[in-house]
PAGULUM-830057 format. One record per residue (C-alpha): z, x, y; residue in one letter; residue number from 1. Coordinates in pm, whole numbers, padded with zeros to 5 digits, always signed. Layout:
N
       c3       c1       c2   residuo   num
        Z        X        Y         A   NUM
...
//
This chain:
499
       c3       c1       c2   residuo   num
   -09450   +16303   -06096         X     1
   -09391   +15961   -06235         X     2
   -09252   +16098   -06563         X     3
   -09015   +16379   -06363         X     4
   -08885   +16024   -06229         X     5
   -08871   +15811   -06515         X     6
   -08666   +16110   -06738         X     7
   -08396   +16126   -06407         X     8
   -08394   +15726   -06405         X     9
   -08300   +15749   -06748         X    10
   -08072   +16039   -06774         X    11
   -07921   +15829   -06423         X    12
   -07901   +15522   -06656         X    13
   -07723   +15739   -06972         X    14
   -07432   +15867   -06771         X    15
   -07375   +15530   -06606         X    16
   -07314   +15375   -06963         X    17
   -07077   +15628   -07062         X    18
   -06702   +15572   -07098         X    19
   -06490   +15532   -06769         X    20
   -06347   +15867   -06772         X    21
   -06664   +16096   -06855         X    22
   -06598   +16304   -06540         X    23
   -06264   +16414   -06600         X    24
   -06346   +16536   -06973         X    25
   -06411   +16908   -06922         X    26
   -06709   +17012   -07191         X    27
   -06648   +17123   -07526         X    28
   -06692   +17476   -07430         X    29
   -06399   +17518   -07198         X    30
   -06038   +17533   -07262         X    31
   -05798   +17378   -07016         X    32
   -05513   +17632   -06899         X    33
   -05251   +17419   -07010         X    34
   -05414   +17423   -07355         X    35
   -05493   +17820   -07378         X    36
   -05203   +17990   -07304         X    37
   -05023   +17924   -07627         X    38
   -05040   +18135   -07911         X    39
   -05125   +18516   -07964         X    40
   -05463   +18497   -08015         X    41
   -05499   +18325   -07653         X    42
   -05335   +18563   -07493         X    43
   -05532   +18834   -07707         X    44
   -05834   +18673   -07541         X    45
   -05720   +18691   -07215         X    46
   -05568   +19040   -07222         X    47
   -05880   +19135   -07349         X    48
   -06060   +18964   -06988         X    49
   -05852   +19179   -06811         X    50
   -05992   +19440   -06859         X    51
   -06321   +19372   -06798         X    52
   -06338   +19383   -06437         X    53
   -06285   +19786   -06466         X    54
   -06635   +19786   -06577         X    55
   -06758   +19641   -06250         X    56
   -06517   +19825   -06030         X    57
   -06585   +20203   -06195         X    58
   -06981   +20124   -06208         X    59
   -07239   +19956   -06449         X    60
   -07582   +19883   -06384         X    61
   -07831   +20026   -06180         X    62
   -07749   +19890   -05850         X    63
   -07476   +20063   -05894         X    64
   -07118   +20027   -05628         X    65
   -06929   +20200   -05846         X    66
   -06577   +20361   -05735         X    67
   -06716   +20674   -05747         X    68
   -06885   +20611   -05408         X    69
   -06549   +20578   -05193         X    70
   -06355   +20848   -05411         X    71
   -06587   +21044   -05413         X    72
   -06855   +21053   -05223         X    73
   -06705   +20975   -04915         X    74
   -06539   +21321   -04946         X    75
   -06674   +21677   -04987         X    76
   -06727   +21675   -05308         X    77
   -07080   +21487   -05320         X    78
   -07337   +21370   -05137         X    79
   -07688   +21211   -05207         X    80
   -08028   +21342   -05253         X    81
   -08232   +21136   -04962         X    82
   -08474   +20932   -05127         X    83
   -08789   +20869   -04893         X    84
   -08992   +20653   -05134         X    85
   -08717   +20416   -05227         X    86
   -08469   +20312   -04923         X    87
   -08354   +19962   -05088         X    88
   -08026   +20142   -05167         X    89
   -07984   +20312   -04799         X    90
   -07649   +20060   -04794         X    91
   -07473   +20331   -05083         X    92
   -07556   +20614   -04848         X    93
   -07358   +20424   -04516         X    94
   -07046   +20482   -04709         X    95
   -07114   +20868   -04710         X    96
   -07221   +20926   -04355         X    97
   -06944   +20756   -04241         X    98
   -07110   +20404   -04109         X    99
   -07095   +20187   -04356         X   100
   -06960   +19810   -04248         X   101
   -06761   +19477   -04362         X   102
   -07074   +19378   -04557         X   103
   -07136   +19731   -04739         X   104
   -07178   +19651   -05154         X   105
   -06930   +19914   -05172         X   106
   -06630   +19781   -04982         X   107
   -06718   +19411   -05176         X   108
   -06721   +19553   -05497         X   109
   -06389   +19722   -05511         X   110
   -06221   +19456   -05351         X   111
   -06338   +19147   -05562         X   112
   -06297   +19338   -05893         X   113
   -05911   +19429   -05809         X   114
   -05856   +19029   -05679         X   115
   -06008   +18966   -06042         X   116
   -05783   +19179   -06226         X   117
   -05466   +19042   -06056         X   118
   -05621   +18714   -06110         X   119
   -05637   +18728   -06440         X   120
   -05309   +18941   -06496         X   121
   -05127   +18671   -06318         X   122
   -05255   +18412   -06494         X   123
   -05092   +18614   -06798         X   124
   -04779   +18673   -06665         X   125
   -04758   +18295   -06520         X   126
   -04800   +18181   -06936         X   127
   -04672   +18455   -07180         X   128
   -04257   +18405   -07155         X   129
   -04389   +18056   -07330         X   130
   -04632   +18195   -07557         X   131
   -04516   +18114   -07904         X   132
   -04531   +18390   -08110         X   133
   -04339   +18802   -08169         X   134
   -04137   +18884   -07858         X   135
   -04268   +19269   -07916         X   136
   -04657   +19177   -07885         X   137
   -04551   +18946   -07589         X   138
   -04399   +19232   -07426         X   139
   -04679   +19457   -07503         X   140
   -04945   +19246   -07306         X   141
   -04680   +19170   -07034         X   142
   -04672   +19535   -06956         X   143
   -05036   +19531   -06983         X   144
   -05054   +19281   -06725         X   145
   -04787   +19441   -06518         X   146
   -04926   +19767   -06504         X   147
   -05303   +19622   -06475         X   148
   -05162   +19413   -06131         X   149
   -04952   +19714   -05966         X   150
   -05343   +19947   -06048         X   151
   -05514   +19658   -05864         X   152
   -05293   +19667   -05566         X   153
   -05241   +20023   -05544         X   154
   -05649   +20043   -05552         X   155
   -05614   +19839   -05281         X   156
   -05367   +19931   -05040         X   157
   -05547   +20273   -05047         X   158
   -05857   +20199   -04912         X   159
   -05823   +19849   -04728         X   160
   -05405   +19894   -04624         X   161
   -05259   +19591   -04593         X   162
   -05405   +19299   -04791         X   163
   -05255   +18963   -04950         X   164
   -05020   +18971   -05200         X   165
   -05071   +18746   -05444         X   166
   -04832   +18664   -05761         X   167
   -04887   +18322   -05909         X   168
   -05185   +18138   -05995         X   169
   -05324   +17892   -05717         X   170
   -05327   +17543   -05791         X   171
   -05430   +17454   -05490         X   172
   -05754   +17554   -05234         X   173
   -05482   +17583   -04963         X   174
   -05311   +17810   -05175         X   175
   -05610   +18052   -05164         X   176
   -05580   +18077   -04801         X   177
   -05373   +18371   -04781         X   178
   -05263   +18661   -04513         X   179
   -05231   +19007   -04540         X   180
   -04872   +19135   -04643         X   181
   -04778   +19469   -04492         X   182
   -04863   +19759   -04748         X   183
   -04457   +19852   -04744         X   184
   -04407   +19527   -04905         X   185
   -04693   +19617   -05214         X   186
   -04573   +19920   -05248         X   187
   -04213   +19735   -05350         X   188
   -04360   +19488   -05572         X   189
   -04578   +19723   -05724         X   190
   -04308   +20001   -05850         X   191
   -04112   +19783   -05962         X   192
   -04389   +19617   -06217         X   193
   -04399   +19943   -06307         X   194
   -04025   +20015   -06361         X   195
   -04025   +19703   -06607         X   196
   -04420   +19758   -06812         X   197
   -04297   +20143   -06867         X   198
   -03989   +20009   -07054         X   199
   -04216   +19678   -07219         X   200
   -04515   +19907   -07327         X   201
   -04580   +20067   -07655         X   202
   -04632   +20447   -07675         X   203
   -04978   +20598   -07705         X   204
   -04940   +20689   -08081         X   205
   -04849   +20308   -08179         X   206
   -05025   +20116   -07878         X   207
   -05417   +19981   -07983         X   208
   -05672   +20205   -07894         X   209
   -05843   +20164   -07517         X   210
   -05520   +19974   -07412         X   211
   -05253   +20171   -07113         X   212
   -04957   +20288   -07340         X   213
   -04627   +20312   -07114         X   214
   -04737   +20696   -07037         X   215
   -05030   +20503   -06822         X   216
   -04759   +20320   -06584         X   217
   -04550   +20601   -06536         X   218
   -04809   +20786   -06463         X   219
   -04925   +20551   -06145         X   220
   -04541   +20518   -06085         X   221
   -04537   +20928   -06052         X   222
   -04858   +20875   -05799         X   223
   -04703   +20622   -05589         X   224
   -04406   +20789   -05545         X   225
   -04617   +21123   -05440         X   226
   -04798   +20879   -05179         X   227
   -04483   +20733   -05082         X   228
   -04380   +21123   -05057         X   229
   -04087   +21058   -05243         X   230
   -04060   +21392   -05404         X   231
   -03744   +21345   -05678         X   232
   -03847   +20946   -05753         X   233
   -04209   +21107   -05870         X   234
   -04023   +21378   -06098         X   235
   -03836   +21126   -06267         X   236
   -04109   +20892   -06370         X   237
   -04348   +21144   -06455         X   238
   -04094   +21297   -06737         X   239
   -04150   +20992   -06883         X   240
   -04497   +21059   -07000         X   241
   -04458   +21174   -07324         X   242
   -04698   +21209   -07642         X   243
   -04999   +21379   -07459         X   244
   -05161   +21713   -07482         X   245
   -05428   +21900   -07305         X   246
   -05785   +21970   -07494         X   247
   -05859   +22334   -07584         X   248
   -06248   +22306   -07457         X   249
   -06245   +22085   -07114         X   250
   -06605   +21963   -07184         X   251
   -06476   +21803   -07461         X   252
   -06274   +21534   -07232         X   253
   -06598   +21395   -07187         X   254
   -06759   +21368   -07496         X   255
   -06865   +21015   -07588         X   256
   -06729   +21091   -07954         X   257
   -06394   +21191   -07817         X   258
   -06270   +20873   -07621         X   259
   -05920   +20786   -07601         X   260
   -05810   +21148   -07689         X   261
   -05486   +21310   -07630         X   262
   -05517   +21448   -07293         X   263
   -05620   +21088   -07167         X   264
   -05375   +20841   -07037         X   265
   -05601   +20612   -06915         X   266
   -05982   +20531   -06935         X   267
   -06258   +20276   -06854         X   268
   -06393   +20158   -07202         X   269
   -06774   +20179   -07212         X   270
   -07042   +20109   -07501         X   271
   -07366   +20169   -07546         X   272
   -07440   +19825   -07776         X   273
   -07767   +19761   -07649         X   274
   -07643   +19348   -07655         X   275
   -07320   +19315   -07504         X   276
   -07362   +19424   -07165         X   277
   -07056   +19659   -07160         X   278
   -07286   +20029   -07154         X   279
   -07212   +20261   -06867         X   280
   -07528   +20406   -06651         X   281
   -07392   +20654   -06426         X   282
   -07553   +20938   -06612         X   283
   -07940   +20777   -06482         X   284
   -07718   +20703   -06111         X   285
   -07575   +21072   -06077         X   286
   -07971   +21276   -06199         X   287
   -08135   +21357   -05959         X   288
   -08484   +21130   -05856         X   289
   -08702   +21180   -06176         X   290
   -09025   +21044   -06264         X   291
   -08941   +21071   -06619         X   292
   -08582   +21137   -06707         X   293
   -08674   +21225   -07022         X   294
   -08675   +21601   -06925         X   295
   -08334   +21612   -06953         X   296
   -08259   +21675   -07290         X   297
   -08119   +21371   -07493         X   298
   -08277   +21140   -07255         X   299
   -08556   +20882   -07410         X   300
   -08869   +20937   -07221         X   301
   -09092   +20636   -07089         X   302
   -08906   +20541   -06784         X   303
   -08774   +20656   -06429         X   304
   -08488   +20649   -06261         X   305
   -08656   +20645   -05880         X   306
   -08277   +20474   -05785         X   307
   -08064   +20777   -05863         X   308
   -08025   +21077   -05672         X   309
   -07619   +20998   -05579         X   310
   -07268   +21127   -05576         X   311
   -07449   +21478   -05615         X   312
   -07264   +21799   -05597         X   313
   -07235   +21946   -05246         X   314
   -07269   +22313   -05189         X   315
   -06919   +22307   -05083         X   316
   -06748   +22182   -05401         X   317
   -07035   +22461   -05560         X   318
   -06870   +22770   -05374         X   319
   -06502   +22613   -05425         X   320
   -06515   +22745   -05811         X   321
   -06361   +23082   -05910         X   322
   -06621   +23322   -06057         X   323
   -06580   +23262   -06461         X   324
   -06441   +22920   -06435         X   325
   -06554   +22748   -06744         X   326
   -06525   +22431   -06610         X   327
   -06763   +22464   -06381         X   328
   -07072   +22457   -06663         X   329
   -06893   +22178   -06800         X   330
   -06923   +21991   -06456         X   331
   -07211   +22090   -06305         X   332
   -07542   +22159   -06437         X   333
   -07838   +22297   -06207         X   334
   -08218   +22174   -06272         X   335
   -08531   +22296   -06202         X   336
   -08847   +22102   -06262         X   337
   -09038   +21755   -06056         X   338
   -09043   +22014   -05727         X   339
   -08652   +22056   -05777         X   340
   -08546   +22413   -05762         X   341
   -08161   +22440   -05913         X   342
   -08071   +22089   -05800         X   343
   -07709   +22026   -05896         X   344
   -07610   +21696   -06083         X   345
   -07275   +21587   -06255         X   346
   -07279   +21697   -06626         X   347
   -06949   +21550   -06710         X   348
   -07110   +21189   -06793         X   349
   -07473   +21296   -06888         X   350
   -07477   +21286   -07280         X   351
   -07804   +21117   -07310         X   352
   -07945   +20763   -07409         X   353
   -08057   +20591   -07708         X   354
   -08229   +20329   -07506         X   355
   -08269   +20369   -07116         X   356
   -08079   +20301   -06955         X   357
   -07771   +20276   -07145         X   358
   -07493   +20543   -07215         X   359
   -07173   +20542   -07365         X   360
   -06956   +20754   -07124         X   361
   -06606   +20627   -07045         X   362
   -06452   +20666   -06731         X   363
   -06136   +20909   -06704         X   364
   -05917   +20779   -06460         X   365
   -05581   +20953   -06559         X   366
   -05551   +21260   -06784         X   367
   -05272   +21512   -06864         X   368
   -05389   +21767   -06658         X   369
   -05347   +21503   -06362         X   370
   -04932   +21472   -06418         X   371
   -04887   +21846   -06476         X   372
   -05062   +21851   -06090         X   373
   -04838   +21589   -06010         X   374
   -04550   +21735   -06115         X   375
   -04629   +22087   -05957         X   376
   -04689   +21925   -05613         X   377
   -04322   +21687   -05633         X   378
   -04144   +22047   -05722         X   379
   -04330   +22251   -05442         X   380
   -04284   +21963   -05183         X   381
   -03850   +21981   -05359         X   382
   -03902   +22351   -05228         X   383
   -03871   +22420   -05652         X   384
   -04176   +22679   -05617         X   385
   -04098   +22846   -05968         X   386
   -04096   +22545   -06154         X   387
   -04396   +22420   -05889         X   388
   -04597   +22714   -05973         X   389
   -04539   +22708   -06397         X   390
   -04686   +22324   -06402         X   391
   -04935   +22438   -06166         X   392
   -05032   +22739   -06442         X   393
   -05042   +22480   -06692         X   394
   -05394   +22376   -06572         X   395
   -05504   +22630   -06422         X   396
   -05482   +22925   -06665         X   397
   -05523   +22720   -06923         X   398
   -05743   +22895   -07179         X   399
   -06001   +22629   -07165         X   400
   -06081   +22761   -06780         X   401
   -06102   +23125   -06852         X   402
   -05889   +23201   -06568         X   403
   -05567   +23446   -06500         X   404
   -05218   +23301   -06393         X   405
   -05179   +23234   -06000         X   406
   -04913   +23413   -05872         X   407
   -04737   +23310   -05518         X   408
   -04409   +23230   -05362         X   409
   -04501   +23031   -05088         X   410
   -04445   +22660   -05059         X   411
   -04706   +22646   -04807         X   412
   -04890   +22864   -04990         X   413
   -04868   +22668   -05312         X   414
   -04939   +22322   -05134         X   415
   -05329   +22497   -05071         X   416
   -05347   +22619   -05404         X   417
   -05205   +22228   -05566         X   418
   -05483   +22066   -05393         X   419
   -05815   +22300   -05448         X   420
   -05668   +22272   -05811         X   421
   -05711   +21889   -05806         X   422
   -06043   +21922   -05638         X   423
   -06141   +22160   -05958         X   424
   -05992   +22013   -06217         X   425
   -06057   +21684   -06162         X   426
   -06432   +21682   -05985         X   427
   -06606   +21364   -05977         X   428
   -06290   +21177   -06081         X   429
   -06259   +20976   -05779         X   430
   -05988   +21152   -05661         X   431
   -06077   +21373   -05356         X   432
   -06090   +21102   -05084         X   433
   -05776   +20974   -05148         X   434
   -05622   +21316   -05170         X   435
   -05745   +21459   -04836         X   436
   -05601   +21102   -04692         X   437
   -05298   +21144   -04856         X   438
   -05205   +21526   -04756         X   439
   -05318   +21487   -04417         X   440
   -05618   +21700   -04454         X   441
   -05887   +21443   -04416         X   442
   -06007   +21468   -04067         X   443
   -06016   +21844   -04078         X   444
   -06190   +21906   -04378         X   445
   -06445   +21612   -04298         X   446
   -06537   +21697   -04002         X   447
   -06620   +22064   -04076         X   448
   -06829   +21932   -04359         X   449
   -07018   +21728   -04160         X   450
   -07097   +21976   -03927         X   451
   -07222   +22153   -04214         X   452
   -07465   +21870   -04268         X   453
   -07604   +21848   -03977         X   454
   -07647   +22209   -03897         X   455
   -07800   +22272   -04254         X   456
   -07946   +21927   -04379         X   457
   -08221   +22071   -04600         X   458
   -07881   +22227   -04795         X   459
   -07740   +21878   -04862         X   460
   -08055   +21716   -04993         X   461
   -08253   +21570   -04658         X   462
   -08613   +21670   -04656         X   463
   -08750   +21896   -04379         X   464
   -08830   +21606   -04206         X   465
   -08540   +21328   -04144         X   466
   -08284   +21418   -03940         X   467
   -07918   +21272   -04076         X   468
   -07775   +21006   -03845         X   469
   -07464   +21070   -03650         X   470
   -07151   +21104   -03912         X   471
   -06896   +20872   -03739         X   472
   -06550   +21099   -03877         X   473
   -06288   +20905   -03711         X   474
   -05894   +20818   -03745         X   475
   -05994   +20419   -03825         X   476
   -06214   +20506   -04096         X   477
   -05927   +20661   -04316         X   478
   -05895   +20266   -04432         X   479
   -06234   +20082   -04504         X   480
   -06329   +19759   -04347         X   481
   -06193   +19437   -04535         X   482
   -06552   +19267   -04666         X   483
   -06704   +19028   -04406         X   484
   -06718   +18763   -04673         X   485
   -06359   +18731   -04739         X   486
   -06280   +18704   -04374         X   487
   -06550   +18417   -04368         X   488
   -06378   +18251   -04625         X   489
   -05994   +18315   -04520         X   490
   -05941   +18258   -04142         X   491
   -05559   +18435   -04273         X   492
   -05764   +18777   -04300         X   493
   -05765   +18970   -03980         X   494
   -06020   +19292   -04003         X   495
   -05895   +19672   -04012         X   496
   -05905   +19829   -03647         X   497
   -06277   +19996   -03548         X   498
   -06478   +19774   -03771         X   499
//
């Protein structure tokens, strides 16, 4: 104990003989702002960052909050298998039955990784009309940074409603303390960062690889409009998404070995480099519970996975595919072994592992097949069924699903067909919540699904024995509760009704 002493006493004694102004030098390792944001390479650097929070917010790791689990499987699309030997991740399920809180992972997750991104995009767009260097690569990460912000906020706005807006870097702590601005107001600033990075951004043949080309922002310009129901507006900025084509074989969109392909418009960049931390792990999140996951071929053996078990297919999605739809195999694979008999799991992101449990799936978060939806939906909702029904034919008879043309007149008719299309096509995509919200559908659909559960648990994964809790489907739970934490630390923030 008397050495421990004697070392502080002298360490004490060190800093007290250093110069006057040791405590404002910052250490060699950091970079001041005013001192970063100069030339290309910075802003290389910090384009770079920006990305990096899409990692965190689409899922890595084994505690896993990915998006996936209020896209998708708060919807009826998945569900989880109930794990009785492991309930350390029972907060995951909350968001599924319909009780999750302010302090669910979930809710934190996607709502610190979006503040992150338009953190670090405004920091960007704060610097770069100084940066000294080509006006054409300063433009190019300025729409980057653009589109990255409006993503952030629309991600946002979605699931939480109406949350600060935030534009400029804070200097301040005061300036932290912020209120919510009403979602109308977003929705203003967002298209029109949009309007400006479509006309700033590169297009997908000359822009770097893993980087949104302007196809990617009007692409979320053509989704906010459908929100925003503003039929003609989507049209137009959708028919500026040029330079992409659709895959012949629709497993291929997910092969690891075919990232950044032509039907994609804008991915999550994963790798499997066992030493820089960037590998995905849904594939070991979405098995089901195996005691060595190694039975599933291209998996190392040697391990477990006793964690996984979620955003498994539910019998309802299962019955929702045509008879000879080849996407279905390319989804969905059944497997029977460890006292599983044809348990479903999402194929789309299981290519296997060198080392457990790392895997190099990307994330799809906007395809091709995605804006010819759009565009059939804008048409049908312009009363334009022909055209409506030709983009909608696009994707669906498609030879890579093996399926005939659809034939109708209807615009009601249509609207049915437009959205158990989407469900189909893209499955698992995070994109089923958000469209039952967004066509009015939610409560309906939800609440006959949960009455499935609880008249047939032993169907969606519960064991004979647990009963599922009450399934609170109600109006305040289209929105999710803003975190606890960030109410804590903002007395601005006032919480969603319900919660």
């Amino acid at each position: 104990m008397k050495n421990r002493i004697l070392v502080i006493a002298i360490g004490c004694f060190s800093l007290l003989g250093c110069s006057d102004d040791f405590l404002e030098k910052l250490p060699e390792t950091v970079v001041s702002g005013e001192n970063f944001y100069k030339t290309e390479e910075d802003f290389r650097l910090a384009n770079v960052g920006m990305y990096v929070p899409l990692r965190n917010l689409y899922g890595t790791g084994l505690a896993d909050y990915g998006a996936w689990s209020m896209g998708e499987m708060r919807s009826d699309n998945t569900c989880f298998i109930y794990n009785e030997d492991n309930r350390g991740y029972a907060d995951r399920e909350y968001v599924e039955q319909f009780i999750d809180d302010p302090n669910s992972g979930a809710i934190s997750n996607k709502y610190q990784n979006d503040y992150i991104i338009i953190g670090r995009a405004n920091q960007i767009l704060d610097k770069i009309d100084a940066g000294e260097f080509d006006q054409t690569q300063k433009d190019n990460y300025k729409g980057q940074a653009l589109f990255l912000r409006a993503f952030a906020y629309f991600d946002l706005v979605q699931y939480f409603g109406d949350v600060p807006l935030v534009l400029t870097p804070p200097t301040t702590y005061e300036e932290t303390i912020t209120g919510q601005t009403a979602k109308e107001e977003i929705y203003n600033q967002i298209i029109g960062d949009l309007a400006l990075a479509g006309t700033l951004l590169p297009n997908k043949a000359t822009q770097q690889v893993g980087f949104v080309a302007d196809g990617a922002a009007w692409t979320l310009l053509g989704n906010i409009y459908l929100v925003l129901e503003q039929w003609q507006n989507a049209v137009d900025a959708l028919m500026n998404v040029e330079g992409y084509s659709l895959l012949g074989n629709y497993s291929d969109i997910y092969e690891p070995a075919n990232k950044n392909h032509s039907e994609s418009i804008f991915e999550v960049q994963y790798y499997a480099d066992q030493t820089s931390g960037v590998s995905s792990n849904f594939a070991y999140n979405f098995l089901p519970i195996l005691s060595n996951p190694g039975v599933i071929p291209g998996f190392p053996d040697g391990n477990t996975n006793a964690y996984a078990g979620w955003n498994t297919p539910t019998p309802d999605l299962i019955a929702a595919y045509e008879d000879g739809d080849l996407r279905f195999d390319a989804s969905i694979e059944l497997f029977t072994g460890d006292d599983y008999v044809d348990i479903p799991f999402i194929k789309k992101y299981v290519h296997g592992s060198d080392v457990a449990p790392n895997t190099n799936d990307n994330w799809p978060v906007y395809r091709y097949a995605e804006v010819l939806l759009f565009l059939a939906e804008a048409y049908n909702e312009l009363g334009n069924t022909t055209e409506a029904l030709n983009y909608l034919n696009m994707v669906h008879a498609h030879p890579r699903t093996g399926l005939d043309p659809l034939s109708s007149s209807s615009q009601a008719e249509l609207r049915d067909l437009i959205l158990h299309e989407r469900r189909i096509e893209l499955a698992f995509e995070n994109k089923r919540w958000l469209d039952l919200v967004r066509t009015d559908n939610v409560l309906e659909v939800m609440t006959e699904h949960v009455q499935n559960i609880l008249a047939n648990p032993t169907d969606y994964y519960y064991p004979a024995n647990v009963s599922p809790p009450g399934y609170n489907v109600a109006e305040y739970r289209l929105l999710f509760p803003i975190p606890q934490r960030e109410i804590q630390i903002n007395p601005l923030l006032q919480q969603n009704p319900g919660y």
